[in-house]
VEXTOR-40071 format. One line per 10 residues: for each residue x, y negated, z of N, C-alpha, C, O. Coordinates in steps of 0.02 Angstrom, whole numbers. Each point is the difference from the previous one (the first is absolute). Example, Ala and Ser with C-alpha at 12.3 -4.5 7.8 and 13.67 -1.06 7.14 Angstrom:
residues 2
660,284,390,-45,-59,0,45,-60,0,52,1,33 | -70,-54,-69,42,-59,3,-39,-55,37,25,-55,8
END
This chain:
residues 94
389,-588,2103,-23,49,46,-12,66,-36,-50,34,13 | 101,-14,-63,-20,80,-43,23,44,60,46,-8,40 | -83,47,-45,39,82,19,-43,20,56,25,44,34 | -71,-60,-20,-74,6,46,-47,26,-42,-18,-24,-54 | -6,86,87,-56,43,-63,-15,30,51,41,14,44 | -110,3,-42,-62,37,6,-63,22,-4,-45,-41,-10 | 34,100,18,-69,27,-38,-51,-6,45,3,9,61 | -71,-34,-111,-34,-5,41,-56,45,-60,11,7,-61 | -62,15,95,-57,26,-47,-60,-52,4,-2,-36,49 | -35,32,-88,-70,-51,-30,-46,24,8,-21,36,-45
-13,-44,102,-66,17,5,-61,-13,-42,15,-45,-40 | -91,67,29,-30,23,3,-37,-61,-33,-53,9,-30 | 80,-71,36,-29,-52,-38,69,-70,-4,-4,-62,2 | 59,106,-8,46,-40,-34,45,-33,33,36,-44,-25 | -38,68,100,36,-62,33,74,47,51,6,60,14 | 21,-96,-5,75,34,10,16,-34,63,-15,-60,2 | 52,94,66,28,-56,35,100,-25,11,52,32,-12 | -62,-81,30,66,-31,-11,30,11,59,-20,-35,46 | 72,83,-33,40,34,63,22,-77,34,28,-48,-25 | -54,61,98,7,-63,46,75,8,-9,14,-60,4
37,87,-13,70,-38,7,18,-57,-75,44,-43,-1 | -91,58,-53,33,-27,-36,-75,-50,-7,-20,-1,-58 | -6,-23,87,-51,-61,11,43,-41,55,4,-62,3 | 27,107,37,55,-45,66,30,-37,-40,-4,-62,2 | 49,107,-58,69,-21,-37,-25,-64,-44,36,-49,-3 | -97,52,-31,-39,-58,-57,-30,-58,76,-24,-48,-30 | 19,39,77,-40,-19,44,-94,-35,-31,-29,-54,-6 | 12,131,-6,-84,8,-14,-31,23,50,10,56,23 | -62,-106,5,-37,26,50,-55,23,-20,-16,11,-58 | -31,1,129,-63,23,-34,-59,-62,-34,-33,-26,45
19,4,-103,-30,-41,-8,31,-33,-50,-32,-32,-41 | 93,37,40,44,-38,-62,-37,42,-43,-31,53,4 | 49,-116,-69,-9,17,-59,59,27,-33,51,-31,16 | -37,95,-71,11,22,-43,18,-12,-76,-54,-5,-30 | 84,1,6,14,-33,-90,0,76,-14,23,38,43 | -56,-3,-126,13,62,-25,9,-18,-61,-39,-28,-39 | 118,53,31,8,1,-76,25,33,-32,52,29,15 | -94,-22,-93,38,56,-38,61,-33,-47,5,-50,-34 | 46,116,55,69,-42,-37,2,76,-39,10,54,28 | -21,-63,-83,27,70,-57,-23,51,33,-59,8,16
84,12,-11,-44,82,42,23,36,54,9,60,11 | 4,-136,38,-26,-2,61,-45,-43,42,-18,-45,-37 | -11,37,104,-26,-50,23,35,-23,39,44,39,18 | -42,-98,11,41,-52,45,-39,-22,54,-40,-43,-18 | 37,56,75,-39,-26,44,55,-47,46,60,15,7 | -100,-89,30,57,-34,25,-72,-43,34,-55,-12,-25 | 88,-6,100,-32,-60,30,-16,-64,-49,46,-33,-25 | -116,19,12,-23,-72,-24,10,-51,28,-8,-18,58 | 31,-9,-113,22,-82,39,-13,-46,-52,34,-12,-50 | -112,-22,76,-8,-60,-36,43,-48,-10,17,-27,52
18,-1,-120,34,-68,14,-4,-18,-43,-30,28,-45 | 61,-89,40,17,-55,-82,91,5,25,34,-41,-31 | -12,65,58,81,-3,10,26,25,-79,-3,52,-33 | 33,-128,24,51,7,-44,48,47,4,33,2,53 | -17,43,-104,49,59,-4,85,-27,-2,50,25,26 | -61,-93,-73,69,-38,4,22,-26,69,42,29,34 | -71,-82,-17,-6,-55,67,-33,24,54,10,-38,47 | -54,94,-29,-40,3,47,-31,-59,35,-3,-8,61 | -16,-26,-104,-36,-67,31,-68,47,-31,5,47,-40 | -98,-86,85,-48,0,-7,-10,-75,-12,15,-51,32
-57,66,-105,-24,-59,-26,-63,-9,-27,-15,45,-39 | -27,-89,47,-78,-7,-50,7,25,-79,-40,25,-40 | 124,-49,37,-3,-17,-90,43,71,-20,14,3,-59 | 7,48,97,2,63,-12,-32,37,-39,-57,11,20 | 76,21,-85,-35,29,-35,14,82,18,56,21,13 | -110,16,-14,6,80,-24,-4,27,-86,-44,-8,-43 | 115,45,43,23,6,-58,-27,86,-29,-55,26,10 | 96,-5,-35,-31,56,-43,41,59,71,37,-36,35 | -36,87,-18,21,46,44,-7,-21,77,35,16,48 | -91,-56,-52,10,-64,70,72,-25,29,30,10,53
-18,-45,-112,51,-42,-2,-20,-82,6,-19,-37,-45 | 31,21,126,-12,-46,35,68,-53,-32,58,20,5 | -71,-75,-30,52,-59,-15,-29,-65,23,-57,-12,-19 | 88,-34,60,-9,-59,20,17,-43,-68,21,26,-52 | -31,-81,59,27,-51,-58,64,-1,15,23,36,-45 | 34,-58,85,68,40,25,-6,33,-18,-9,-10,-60 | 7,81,77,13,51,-30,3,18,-92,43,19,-40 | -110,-37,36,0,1,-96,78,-45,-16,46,23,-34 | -47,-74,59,69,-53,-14,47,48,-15,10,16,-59 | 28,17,121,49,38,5,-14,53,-49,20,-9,-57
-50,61,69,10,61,-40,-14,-37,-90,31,31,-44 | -73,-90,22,3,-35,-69,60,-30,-3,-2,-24,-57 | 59,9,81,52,-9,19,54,57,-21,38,-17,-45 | -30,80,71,23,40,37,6,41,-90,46,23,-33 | -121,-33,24,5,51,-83,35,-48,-56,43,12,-42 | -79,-72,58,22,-24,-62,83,-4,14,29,10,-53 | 20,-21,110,61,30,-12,24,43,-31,43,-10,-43 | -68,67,60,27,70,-25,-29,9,-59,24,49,-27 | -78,-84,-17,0,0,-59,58,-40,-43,14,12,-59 | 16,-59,96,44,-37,-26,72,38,-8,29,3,-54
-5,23,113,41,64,-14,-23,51,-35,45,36,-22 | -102,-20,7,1,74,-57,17,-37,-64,23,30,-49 | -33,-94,50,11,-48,-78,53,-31,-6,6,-34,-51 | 33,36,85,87,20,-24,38,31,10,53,-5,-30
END
């Protein structure tokens, strides 16, 4: 979704609002929660969404771990992508 930009100014104790077409376009209502993040030297704002959803499988699981960048892996999932590297380590080694 690049190529959408606009200015907004920061009021008076920090807070900015999010132009109702592009809360339509994210579907953020009033009351949703918000994720803010700093990526290098910019911020990232995006609808929150609690989950354990595996990034590989999109399965939700108990035994889902959160990884380092909230990197969600199921036990499936770890399989595959521990799988997936140790291949392509095997091709860089011949």
């Amino acid at each position: 979704m690049k190529g959408l930009s606009t200015l907004r100014k920061i009021d008076a104790v920090g807070r900015i609002v999010i132009p109702i077409e592009l809360r339509k376009l994210l579907d953020i209502g009033k009351d949703d929660e918000v994720e803010i993040i700093l990526e290098d030297d910019h911020i990232e704002i995006k609808k929150y969404k609690e989950s354990n959803e595996c990034l590989i499988t999109g399965e939700i699981t108990p035994q889902s771990r959160r990884y380092a960048n909230n990197l969600v892996l199921s036990p499936l999932g770890a399989k595959i992508l521990y799988n997936e590297i140790k291949d392509k380590q095997k091709t860089f080694e011949s």
